[in-house]
C-alpha positions as CSV (number, residue, x, y, z in Angstrom):
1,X,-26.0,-267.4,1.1
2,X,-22.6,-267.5,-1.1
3,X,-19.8,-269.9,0.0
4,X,-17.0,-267.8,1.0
5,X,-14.7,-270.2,-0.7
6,X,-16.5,-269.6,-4.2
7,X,-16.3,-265.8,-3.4
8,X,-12.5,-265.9,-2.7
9,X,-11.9,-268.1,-5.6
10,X,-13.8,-265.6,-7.7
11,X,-12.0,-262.5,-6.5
12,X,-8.4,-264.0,-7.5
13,X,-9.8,-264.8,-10.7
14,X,-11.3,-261.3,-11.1
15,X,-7.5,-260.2,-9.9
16,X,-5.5,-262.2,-11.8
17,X,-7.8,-261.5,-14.9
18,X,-7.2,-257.6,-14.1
19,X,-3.0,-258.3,-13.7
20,X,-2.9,-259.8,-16.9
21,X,-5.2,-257.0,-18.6
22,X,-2.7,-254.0,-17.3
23,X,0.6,-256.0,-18.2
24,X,-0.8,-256.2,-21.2
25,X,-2.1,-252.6,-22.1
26,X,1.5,-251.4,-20.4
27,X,2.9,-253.0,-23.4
28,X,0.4,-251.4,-26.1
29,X,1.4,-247.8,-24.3
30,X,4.7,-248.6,-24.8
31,X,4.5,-250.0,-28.7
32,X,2.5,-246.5,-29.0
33,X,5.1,-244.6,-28.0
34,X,7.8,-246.2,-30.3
35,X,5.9,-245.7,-33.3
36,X,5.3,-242.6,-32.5
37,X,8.7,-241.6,-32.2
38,X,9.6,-243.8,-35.7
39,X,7.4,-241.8,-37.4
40,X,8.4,-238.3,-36.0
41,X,11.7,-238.3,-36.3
42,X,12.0,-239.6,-39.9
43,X,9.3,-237.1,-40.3
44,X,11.1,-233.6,-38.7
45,X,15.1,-234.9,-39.7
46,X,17.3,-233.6,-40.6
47,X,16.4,-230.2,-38.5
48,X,15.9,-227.0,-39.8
49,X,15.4,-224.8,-37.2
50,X,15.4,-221.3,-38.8
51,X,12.9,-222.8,-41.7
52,X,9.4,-221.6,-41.7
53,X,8.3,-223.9,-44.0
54,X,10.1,-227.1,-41.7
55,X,8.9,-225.2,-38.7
56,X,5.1,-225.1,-40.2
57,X,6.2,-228.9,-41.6
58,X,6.8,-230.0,-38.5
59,X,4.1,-228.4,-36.3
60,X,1.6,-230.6,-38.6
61,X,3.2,-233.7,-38.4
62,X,3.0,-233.3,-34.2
63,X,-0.4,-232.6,-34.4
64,X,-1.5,-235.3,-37.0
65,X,0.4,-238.0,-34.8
66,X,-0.8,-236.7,-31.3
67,X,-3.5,-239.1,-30.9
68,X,-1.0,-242.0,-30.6
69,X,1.4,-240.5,-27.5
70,X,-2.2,-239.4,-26.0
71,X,-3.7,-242.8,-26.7
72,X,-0.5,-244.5,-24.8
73,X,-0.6,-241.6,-21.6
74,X,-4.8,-243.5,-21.3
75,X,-4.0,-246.8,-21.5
76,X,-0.5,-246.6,-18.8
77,X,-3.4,-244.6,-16.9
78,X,-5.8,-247.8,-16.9
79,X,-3.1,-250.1,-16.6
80,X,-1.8,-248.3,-13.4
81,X,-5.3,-248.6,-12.2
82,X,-6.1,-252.1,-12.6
83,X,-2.9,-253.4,-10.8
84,X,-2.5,-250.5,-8.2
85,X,0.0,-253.0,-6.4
86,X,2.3,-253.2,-9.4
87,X,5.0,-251.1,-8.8
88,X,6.7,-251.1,-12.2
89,X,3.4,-249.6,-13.8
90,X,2.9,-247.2,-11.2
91,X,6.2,-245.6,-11.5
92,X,6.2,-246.1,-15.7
93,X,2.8,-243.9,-15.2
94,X,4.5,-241.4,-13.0
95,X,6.9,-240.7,-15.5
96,X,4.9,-240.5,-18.4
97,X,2.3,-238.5,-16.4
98,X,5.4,-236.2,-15.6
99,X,6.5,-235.7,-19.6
100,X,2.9,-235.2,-19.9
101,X,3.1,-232.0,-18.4
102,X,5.9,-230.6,-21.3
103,X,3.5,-232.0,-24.2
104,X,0.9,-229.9,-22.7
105,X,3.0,-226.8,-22.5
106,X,4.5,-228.4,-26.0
107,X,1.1,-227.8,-27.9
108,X,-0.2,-225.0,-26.3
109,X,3.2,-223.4,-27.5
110,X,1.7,-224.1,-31.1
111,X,-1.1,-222.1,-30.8
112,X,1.3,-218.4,-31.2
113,X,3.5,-220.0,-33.4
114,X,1.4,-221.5,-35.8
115,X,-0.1,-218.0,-36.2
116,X,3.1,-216.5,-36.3
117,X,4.6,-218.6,-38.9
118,X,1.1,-218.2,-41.1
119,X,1.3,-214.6,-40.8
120,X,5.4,-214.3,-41.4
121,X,5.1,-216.5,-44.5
122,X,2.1,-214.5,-46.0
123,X,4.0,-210.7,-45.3
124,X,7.2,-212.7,-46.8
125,X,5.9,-213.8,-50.1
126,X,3.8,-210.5,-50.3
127,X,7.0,-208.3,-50.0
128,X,9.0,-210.4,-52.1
129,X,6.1,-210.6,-54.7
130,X,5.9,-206.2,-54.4
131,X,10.0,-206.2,-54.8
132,X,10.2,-208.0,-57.9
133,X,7.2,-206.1,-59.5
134,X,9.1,-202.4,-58.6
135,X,12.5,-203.9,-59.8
136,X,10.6,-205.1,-63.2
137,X,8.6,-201.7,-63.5
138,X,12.0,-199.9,-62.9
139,X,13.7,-201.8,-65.2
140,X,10.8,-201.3,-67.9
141,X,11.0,-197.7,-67.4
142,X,14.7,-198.0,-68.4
143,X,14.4,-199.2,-71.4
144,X,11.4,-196.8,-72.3
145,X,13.4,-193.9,-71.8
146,X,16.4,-195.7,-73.0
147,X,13.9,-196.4,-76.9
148,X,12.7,-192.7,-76.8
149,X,16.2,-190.4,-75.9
150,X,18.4,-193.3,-78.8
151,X,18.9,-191.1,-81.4
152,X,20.1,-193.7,-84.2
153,X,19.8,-197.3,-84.5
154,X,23.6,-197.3,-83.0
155,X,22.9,-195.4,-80.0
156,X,19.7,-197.5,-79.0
157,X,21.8,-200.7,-79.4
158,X,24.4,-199.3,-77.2
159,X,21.6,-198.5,-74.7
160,X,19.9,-201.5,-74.8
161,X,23.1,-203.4,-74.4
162,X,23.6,-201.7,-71.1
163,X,20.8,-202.0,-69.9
164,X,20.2,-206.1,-70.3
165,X,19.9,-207.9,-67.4
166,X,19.1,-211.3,-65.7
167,X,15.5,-210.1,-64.9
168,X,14.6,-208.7,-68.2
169,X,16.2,-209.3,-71.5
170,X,15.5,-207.7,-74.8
171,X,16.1,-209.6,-78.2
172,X,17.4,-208.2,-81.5
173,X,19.4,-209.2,-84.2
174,X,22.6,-207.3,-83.8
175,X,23.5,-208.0,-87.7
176,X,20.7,-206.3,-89.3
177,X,20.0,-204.0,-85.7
178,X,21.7,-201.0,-88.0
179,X,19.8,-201.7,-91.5
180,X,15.9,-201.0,-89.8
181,X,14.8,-198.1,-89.8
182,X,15.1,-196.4,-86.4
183,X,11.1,-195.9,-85.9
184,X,10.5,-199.3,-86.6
185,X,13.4,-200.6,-84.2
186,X,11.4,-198.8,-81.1
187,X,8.4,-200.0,-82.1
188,X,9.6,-203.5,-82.2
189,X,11.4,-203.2,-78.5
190,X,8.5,-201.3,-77.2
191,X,6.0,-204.1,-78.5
192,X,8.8,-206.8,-77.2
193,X,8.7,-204.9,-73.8
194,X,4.6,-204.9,-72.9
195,X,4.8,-208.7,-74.1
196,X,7.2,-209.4,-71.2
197,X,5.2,-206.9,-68.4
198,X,2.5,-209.3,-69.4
199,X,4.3,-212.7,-69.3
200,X,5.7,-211.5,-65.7
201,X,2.2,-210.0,-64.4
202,X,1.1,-213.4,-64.7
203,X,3.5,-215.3,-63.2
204,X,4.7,-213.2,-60.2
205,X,1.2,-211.7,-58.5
206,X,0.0,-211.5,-54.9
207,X,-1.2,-215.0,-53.6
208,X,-4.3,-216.1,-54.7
209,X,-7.0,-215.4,-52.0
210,X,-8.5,-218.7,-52.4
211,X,-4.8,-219.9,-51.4
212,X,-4.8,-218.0,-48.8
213,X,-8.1,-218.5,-47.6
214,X,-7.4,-222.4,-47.3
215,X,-4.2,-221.9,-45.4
216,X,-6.4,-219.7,-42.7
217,X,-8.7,-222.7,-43.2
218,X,-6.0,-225.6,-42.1
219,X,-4.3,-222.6,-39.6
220,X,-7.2,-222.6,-37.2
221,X,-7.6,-226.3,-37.7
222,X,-4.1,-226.6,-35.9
223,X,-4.7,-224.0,-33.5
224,X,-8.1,-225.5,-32.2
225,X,-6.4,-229.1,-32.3
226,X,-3.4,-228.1,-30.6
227,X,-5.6,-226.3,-27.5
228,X,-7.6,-229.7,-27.4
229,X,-4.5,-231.4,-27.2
230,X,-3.0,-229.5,-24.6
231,X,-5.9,-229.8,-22.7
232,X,-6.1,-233.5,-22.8
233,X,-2.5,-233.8,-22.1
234,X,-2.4,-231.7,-18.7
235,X,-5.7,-233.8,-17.9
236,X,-3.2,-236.5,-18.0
237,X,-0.3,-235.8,-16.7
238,X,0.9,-235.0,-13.4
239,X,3.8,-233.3,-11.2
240,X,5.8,-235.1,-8.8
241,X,4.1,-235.7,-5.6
242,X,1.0,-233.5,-6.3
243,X,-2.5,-234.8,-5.9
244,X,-4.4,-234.2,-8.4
245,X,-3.7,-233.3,-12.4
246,X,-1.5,-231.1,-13.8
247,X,-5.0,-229.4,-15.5
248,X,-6.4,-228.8,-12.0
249,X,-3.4,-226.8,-11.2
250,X,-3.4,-224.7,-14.2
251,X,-4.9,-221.8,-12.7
252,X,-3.2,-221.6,-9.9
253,X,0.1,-221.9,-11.1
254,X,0.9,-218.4,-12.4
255,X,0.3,-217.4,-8.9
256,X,2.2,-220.2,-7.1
257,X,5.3,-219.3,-9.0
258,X,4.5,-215.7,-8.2
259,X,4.7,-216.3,-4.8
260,X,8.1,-218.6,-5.1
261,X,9.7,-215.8,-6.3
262,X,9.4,-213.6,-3.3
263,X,12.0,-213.6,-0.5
264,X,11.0,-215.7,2.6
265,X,12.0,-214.0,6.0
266,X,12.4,-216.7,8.5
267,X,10.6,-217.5,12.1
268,X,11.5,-216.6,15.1
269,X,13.2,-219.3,16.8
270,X,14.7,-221.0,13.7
271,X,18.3,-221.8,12.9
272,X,20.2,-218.9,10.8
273,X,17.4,-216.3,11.7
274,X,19.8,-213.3,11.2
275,X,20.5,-214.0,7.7
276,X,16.4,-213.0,7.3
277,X,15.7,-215.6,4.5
278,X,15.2,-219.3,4.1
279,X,15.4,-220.0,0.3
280,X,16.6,-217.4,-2.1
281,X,14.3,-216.9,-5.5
282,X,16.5,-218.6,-7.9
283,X,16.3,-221.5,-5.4
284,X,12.7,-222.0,-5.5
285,X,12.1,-221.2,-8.7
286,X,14.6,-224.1,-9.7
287,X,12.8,-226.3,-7.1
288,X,9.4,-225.9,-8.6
289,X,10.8,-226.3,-12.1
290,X,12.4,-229.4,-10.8
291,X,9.1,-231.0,-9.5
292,X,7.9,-230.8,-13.5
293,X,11.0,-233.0,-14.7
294,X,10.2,-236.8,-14.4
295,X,13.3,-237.4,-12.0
296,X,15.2,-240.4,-11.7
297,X,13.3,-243.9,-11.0
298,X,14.2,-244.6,-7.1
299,X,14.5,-248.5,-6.6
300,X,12.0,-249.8,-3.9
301,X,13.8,-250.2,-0.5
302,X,14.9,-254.0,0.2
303,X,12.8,-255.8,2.8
């Protein structure tokens, strides 16, 4: 039979041993966190809200970071556990359970506006691409009509010159423009005209389908790592005073705040019973809203 003493002994050792373990992986969650904020922010500044390509920018540097906030919401998790009496991790895993639960809403956000911005982008650079080919096609059509109504090398110089612009410029040597015959003259701006509808045509074109095939490619990437991420972080986190994970109470929660937002008539027999209601909407919805917010830490009572 075992000495009770050597038990005991054993069992402080074992405690002590577990103390030591969670101080210590309290201070990895926190290091995690610290670099992951380092890195963010140097990452997403200066903001640039009304960018797609900052928004799109920064959607893949919070999802190609996420491991590290996740990593630090396990290990306060198992730190909390091996020294339930410690009071300092329990409440340092309360709150970051609580933020947990904005992450999670965070990266499920993601999911419609990573597709969003894809799509947005793509019609963008499509109907830009389709409004400088009809202003070059117009402005071609110009100057063909412009070579074939000029009567005399005078008159298609003076049409010419009207008609130059920043998007398509025609070059002739104004010196000898009256000497050349005025055949020759067309023929030479006409031949000068396709070379340019060719030098354009393969330069501004409708994106590549290879391009856009990749960028569909790394799109769902995000999309399935955001849901994964969301998932993981509302397995972890927790609202205020509720008993179980913010995941469990997922499905339920459309419902609850359903509910919240219908009048309550009060009992019979309780104080203010002719008003007819106990909370108005606004009230309770603020309440619930409330309970996801990581409130302030409350010292421990003294003795």
């Amino acid at each position: 039979m075992a000495n009770p003493e050597t038990v005991t002994a054993s069992d402080r050792a074992d405690i002590y041993g577990a103390t030591v373990l969670a101080d210590r992986l309290g201070i990895f969650a926190v290091a995690l966190i610290v670099v992951y904020l380092a890195g963010l922010l140097t990452s997403i500044l200066p903001p640039r809200i009304l960018d797609p390509v900052w928004q799109l920018s920064a959607i893949k540097v919070f999802i190609e970071s996420a491991a590290l906030p996740l990593l630090s919401l396990g290990l306060i998790h198992l730190a909390a556990f091996l020294a339930p009496h410690d009071n300092r991790l329990k409440r340092r895993r309360e709150a970051m359970a609580r933020m947990a639960i904005l992450a999670a809403l965070g990266f499920l956000l993601i999911i419609p506006l990573q597709s969003y911005l894809v799509w947005k982008t793509y019609t963008d650079t499509k109907a830009s691409v389709t409004t400088q080919q009809s202003e070059f096609t117009a402005k071609a059509e110009s100057i063909r009509q412009a070579v074939e109504l000029s009567s005399s090398p005078q008159d298609l110089q003076k049409r010419l010159q009207a008609l130059q612009g920043p998007g398509l410029r025609i070059r002739f040597d104004q010196a000898n423009f009256s000497a050349i015959p005025l055949a020759l003259l067309k023929q030479q701006i006409l031949s000068q005209l396709n070379q340019s509808e060719g030098r354009f045509k393969s330069t501004i074109r409708d994106p590549d389908q290879n391009a856009v095939e990749g960028v569909i490619r790394a799109s769902l990437k995000t999309i399935i790592s955001a849901a994964a991420f969301a998932v993981a972080f509302a397995a972890g986190a927790q609202r205020n005073r509720s008993p179980v994970p913010f995941l469990v109470e997922v499905p339920s929660l459309p419902g609850h705040m359903i509910r919240s937002l219908r009048p309550r008539r009060s009992r019979p027999g309780q104080g203010n019973a002719g008003t007819g209601f106990l909370k108005s909407p606004s009230r309770r919805e603020e309440e619930l809203f409330m309970s996801l917010a990581p409130p302030e830490d409350e010292e421990p009572p003294a003795p």
